[in-house]
C-alpha positions in Angstrom: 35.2 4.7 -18.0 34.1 2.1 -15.7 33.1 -1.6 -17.8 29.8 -1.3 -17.5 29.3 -4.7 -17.0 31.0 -5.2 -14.0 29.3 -2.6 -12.2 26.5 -3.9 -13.2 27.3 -7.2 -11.4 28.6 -5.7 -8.6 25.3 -3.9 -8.1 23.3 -6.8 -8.7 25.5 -8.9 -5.7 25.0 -5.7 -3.4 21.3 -5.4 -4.2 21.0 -9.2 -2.9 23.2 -8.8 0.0 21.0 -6.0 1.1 17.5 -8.0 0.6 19.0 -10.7 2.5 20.1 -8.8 5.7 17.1 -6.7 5.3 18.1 -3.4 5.5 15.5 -1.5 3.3 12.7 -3.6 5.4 14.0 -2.0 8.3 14.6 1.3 7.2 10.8 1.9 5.9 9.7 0.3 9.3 11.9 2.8 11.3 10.6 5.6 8.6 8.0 7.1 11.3 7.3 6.2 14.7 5.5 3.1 15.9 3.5 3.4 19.1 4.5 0.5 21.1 0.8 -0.9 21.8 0.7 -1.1 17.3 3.8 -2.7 17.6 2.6 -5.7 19.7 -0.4 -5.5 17.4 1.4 -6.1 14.8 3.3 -9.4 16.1 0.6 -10.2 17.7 -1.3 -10.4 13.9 1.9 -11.5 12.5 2.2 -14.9 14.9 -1.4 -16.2 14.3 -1.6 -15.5 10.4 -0.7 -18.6 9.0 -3.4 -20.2 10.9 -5.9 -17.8 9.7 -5.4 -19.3 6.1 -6.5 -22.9 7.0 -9.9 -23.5 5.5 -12.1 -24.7 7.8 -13.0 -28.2 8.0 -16.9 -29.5 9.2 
């Protein structure tokens, strides 16, 4: 039997390798098809978000 603690570990360090190279985040984007007009909606959104959270000043 396998020490359960070092697949635990091991599963842990592949788990972060994966977050960080973002593999699930691309698989669920490529999980159905994107026309390409929502896809340059979507960056489009994406680009000017952070300045949509400003509170607005008088």
């Amino acid at each position: 039997m396998v020490n359960n603690t070092n697949f635990e570990k091991i599963f842990r360090q592949f788990k972060r390798e994966v977050e960080r190279e973002g593999i699930i985040k691309e698989i669920k984007a490529r999980e159905f098809y994107e026309k390409p007009s929502e896809i340059r909606k979507r960056k489009k959104v994406r680009k000017y978000r952070p300045h949509l959270n400003f509170p607005k000043t008088k």
